[in-house]
Every structure is written in C-alpha cells, then in structure tokens.
C-alpha positions in Angstrom: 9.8 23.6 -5.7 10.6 21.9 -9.0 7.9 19.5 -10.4 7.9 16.5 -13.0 4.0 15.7 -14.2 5.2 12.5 -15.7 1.6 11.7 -17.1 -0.7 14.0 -18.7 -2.3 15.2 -22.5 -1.9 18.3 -23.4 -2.5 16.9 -26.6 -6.3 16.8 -26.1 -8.5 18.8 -28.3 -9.3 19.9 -24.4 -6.0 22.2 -23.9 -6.2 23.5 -27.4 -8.0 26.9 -27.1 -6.0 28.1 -23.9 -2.6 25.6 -24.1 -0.2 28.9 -23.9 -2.0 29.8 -20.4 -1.8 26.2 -19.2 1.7 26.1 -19.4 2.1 29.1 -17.8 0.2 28.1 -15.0 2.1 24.8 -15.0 5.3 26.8 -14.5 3.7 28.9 -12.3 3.2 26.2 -10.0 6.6 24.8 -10.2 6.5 22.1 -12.8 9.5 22.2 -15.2 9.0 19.0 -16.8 5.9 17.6 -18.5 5.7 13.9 -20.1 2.6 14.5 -22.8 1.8 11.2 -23.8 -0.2 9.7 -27.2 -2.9 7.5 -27.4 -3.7 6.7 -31.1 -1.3 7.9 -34.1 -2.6 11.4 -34.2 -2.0 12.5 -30.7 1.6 10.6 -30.5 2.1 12.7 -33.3 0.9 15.9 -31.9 2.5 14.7 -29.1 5.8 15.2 -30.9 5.2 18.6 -32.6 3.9 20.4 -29.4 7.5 19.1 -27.8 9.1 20.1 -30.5 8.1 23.2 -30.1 8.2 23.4 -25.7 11.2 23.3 -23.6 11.0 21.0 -21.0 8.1 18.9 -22.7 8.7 15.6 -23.7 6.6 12.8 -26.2 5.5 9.3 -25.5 3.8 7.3 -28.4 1.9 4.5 -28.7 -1.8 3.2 -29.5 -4.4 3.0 -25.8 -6.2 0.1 -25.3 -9.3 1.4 -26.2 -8.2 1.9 -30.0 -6.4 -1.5 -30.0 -8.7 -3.2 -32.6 -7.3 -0.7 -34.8 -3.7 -1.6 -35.0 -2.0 -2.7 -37.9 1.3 -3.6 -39.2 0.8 0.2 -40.7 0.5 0.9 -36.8 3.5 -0.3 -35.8 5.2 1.6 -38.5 4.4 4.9 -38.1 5.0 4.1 -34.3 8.7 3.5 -35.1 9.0 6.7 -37.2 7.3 9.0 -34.2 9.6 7.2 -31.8 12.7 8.2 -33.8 11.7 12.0 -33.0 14.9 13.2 -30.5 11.8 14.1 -27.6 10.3 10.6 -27.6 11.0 9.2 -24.5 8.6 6.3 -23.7 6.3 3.7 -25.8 3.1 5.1 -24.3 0.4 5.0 -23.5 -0.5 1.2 -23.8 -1.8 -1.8 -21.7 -5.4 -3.0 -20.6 -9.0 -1.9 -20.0 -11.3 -4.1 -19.1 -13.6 -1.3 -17.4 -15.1 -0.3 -21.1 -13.7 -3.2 -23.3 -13.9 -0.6 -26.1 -11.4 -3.5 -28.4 -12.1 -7.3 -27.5 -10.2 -8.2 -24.3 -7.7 -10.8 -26.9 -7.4 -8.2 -29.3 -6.0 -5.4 -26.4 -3.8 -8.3 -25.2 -2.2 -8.6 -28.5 -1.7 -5.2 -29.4 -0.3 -4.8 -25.4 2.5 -7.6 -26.2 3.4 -6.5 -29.6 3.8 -2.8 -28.4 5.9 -4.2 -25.6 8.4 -6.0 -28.2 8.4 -2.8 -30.2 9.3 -1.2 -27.4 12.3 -3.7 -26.6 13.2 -3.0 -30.3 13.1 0.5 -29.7 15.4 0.8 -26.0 12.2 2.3 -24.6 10.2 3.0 -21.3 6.6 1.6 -21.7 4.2 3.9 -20.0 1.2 1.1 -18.7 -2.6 1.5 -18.6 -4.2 -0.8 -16.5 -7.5 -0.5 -15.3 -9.5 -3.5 -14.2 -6.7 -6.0 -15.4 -4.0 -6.3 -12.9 -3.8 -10.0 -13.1 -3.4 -10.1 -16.9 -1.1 -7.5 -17.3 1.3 -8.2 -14.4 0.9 -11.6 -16.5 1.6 -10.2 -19.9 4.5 -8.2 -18.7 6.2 -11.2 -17.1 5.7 -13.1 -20.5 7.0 -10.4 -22.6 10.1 -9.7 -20.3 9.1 -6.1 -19.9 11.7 -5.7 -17.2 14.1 -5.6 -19.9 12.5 -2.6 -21.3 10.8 -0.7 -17.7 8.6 1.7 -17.6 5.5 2.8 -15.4 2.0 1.6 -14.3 0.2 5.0 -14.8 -2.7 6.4 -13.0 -1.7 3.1 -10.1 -5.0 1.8 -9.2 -4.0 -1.6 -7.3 -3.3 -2.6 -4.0 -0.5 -2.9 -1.7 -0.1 -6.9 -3.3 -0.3 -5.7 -7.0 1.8 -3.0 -6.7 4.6 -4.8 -5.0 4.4 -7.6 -7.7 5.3 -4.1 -10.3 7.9 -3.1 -8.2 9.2 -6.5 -8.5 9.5 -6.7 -11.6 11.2 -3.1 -11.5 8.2 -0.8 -12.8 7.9 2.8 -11.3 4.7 3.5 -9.8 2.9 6.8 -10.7 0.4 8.5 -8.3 -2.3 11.1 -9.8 -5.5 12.5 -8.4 -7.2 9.7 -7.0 -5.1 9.4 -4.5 -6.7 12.6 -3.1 -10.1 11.3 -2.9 -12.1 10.2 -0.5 -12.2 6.9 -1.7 -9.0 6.5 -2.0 -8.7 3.6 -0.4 -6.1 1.0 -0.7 -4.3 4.1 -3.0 -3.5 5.6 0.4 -1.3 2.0 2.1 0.6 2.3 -1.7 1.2 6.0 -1.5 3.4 5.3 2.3 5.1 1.6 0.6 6.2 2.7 -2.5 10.1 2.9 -2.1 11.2 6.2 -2.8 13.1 5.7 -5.8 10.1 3.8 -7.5 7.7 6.8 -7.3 6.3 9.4 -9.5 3.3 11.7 -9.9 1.2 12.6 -12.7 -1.9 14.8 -13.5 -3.1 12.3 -16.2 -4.7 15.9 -17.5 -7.0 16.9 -18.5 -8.8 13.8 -16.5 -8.6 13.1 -12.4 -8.5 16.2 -10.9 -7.3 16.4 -7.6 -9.6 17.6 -5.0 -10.4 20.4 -4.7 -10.6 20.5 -8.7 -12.3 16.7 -8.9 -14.9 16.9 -11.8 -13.1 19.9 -13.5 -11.0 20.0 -16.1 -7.6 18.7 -14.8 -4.2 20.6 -15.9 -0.3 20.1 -14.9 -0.5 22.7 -12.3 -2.4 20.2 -10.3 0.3 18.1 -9.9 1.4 20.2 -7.2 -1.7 18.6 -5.0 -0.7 15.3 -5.6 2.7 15.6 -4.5 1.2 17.9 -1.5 -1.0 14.8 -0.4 2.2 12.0 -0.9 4.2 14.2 1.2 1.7 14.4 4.0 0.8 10.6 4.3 4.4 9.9 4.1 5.6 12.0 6.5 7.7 14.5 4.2 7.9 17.7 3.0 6.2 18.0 -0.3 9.5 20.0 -1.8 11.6 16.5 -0.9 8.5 14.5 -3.3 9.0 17.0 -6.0 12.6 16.5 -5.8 12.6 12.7 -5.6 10.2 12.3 -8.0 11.6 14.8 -10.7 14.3 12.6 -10.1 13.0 9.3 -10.8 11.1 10.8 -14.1 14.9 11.8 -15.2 15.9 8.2 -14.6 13.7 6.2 -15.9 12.7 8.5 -18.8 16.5 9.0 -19.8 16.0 12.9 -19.8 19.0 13.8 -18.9 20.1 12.2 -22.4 18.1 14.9 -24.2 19.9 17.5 -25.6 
C-alpha cells in the first residue's frame, strides 16, 4: 500500500530531534509522498531545505492565519522567492481562524485574499485553513476566483452542506484524524459523500492524532489510520483509498511535473 500524507509539518521544532526515524517510520508504513507545509516565512523556508534534501517530500509556503497581522509587502516577497524553489507545490498553509482570533478577523481576511491573488500569480494550489469560518471563506474564495487557482480545505471540519459548496467550486477535500474520533460527527456523512476523485488524507502532524494515538504526538505514519477508517465507512479496501488518494495529491499538486 502506497500512501500520500498531503498535509503535515515536519518542519516543527517537534520532529527535529528524531526527523531521520520519522521518516523511516513514514516509509515503513507505506507513505511515499509527504506534502510539508509552512506557516510563517521560516518554516515555508525550512519547508524547502528539508525537501530539498528528501525524495518524495514536497514544500508548500505561505503565512497561517494566526501570524496574519504580520504580513507585509516584504511578506509577499520572500513568499514569491520560496515559491520559485522547483519542490514548491502549493501556496499554503493560509485561510481563517476564528477559533483563537490570534490576528483581527479583517486583518486574516486580507492577508487570506491577497495570498489567494499571489497564488493566481504564481499557477499555484492553495492549501486552506478554515476553522470556525466556513461562511466567510467559502465567501472569500468565491470573490477571489479561487477556482482558477484550486487547491484544498485542510483538516475538513464542515458538514455535508459546506463541503459540497467546496466541491462546487472544485476544492479537494482532505480528511485527517478527527475523522477517527468519537466525535466525529457530521466528519463521518463527508467521509462516505466526498466523490472519489475530490478526496485526500493528511496527518496534519505533529497535531490530530488518530485514535489510538489521539493526544500524542502525531507523525505521517498515522496517515495509514485515516485512510483505514475512510475505507471502512465507505465500504473499500483501504489499499483502493491509498491508491485514489495518492492519486488525487499527484493531480492537484502537479507532482508528476517534478523532476
């Protein structure tokens, strides 16, 4: 079984004393592609040197919503030099939280539409955070024509309604360890809707674990978990999610571009 974590950060200060045995348990465990994604300048950049440096790992950029009040022209700059680096694949991650309003909500809706015009400059995937703000992101993406530049609602936490107003609009959804939980809730209705060729899984490491690792640190390995739960609520094997989801990562992230 071949596996695609499309969503985790093995950039975090987290990984950093035992990252050599975390990929090996990653491969271990089937996965053979990793999407390690940046949330302020420094980890989009270390984002890039540890792909660099890591066959089959692959760098998204891009400022979270929680350092938002942060961005500057400067921002936007050094964003457009990272995303030039040949493993970039995405403008990521970036969006809205309205769980810990850590920048004012206008200021993260500013810096969410001007990183989502960047990314139409740049002919790149937008990896989404949303947590809390459905209605004003599925807004903001709508006035910002994201369609033209797709992408992925991370981490999905909506409902049936919400995600098929993503779909819509042509997102992929992305399923991580939530959708293990007990609570799971609505999570579990969007896990059996999503069409097949709109899905993909994520750890979102080194946060989420999957039960039975929930409060742990989380790592790519886990990913295996997620697509093991998919599979059984939609009535699959879990090799056929690993395939069609490794799939959908090479699509929408254009990796079969890479050389």
């Amino acid at each position: 079984m071949k596996l695609t974590d499309s969503h985790a950060h093995l950039n975090d200060e987290r990984f950093r004393q035992d990252y050599a045995q975390v990929l090996a348990r990653a491969r271990a465990a089937g996965v053979t592609t990793i999407i390690n994604v940046g949330y302020d300048l420094a980890s989009s950049a270390a984002a890039c040197d540890l792909a660099e440096k890591t066959e089959g790992l692959y760098a998204a950029v891009g400022i979270h919503p929680h350092d938002a009040a942060s961005y500057t022209e400067e921002t936007a700059c050094m964003l457009r030099k990272l995303a030039a680096h040949p493993k970039v694949v995405a403008l990521g991650e970036i969006g809205l939280d309205y769980y810990y309003n850590y920048s004012p909500r206008d200021v993260q809706q500013e810096v969410f539409r001007r990183q989502l015009r960047l990314a139409r400059e740049l002919s790149l995937p937008v990896i989404i955070h949303d947590r809390d703000a459905h209605d004003d992101v599925y807004r903001i993406l709508c006035e910002e024509n994201a369609r033209e530049a797709g992408g992925v609602l991370h981490c999905f936490s909506g409902g049936a309604a919400f995600a098929a107003q993503c779909l819509q609009l042509g997102f992929y959804l992305s399923l991580a360890g939530p959708v293990t939980f007990k609570n799971a809730g609505e999570l579990l209705e969007v896990a059996k809707m999503v069409p097949p060729e709109r899905l993909l899984i994520e750890t979102d490491a080194p946060y989420l674990a999957p039960v039975p690792y929930r409060g742990r640190r989380n790592e790519p390995a886990y990913v295996r978990l997620v697509a093991e739960k998919i599979a059984a609520l939609r009535g699959m094997e879990p090799e056929e999610v690993a395939e069609l989801t490794s799939r959908n990562a090479r699509a929408v992230f254009s990796l079969d571009q890479i050389v």
